[in-house]
N, C-alpha and C positions, 0 to 999 in steps of 0.2 A: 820865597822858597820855590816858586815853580819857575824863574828863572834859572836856578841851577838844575830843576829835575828835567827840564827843557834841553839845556846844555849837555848833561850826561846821556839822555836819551840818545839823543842828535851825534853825541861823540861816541855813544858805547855801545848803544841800543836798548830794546825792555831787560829788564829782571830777568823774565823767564828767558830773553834769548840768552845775556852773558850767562846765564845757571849752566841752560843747553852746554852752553861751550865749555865750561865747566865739567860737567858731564862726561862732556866727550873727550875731554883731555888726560882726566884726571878719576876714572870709575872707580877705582877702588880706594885713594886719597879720604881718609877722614873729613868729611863736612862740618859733622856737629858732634859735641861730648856734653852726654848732660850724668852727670856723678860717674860711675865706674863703663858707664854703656856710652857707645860710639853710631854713628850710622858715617857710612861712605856718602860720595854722593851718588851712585849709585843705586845704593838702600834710600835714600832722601828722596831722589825724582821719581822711585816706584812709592815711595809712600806719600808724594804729594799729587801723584796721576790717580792710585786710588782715592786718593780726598777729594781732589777736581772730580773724577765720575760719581760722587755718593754726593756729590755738591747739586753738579748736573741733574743728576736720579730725583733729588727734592726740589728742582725745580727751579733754581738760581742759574742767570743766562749770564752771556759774558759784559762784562760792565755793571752788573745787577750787587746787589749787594747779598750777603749770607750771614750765620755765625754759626760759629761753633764753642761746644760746650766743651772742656777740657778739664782736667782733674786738675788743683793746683802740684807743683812739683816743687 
């Protein structure tokens, strides 16, 4: 497996940069639909910058590990 994540990396870059470019292509394009509610990507990279600072805030560095508690859906 990490010969491919190697490969994609090296061909596409991180996660968070293709998101970025995403982002920046496409701000107001629907990202995710979970039942009748939508988020852009837009709403998506403002609600994952707050998650990363309240991540931050408790203490978790980059490379470190975290979790988070979520309600089932």
């Amino acid at each position: 497996m990490s010969a491919i994540r190697d490969y994609v990396q090296q061909a596409f870059g991180t996660f968070t940069g293709l998101f970025a470019l995403q982002v920046a292509a496409n701000p107001e394009k629907i990202a995710v639909i979970c039942g009748e509610a939508g988020l852009s990507y837009r709403e998506l990279d403002a609600r994952a910058d707050r998650m990363a600072g309240a991540l931050q805030r408790g203490g978790v560095t980059p490379g470190g590990a975290g979790a988070i508690l979520a309600a089932r859906s």
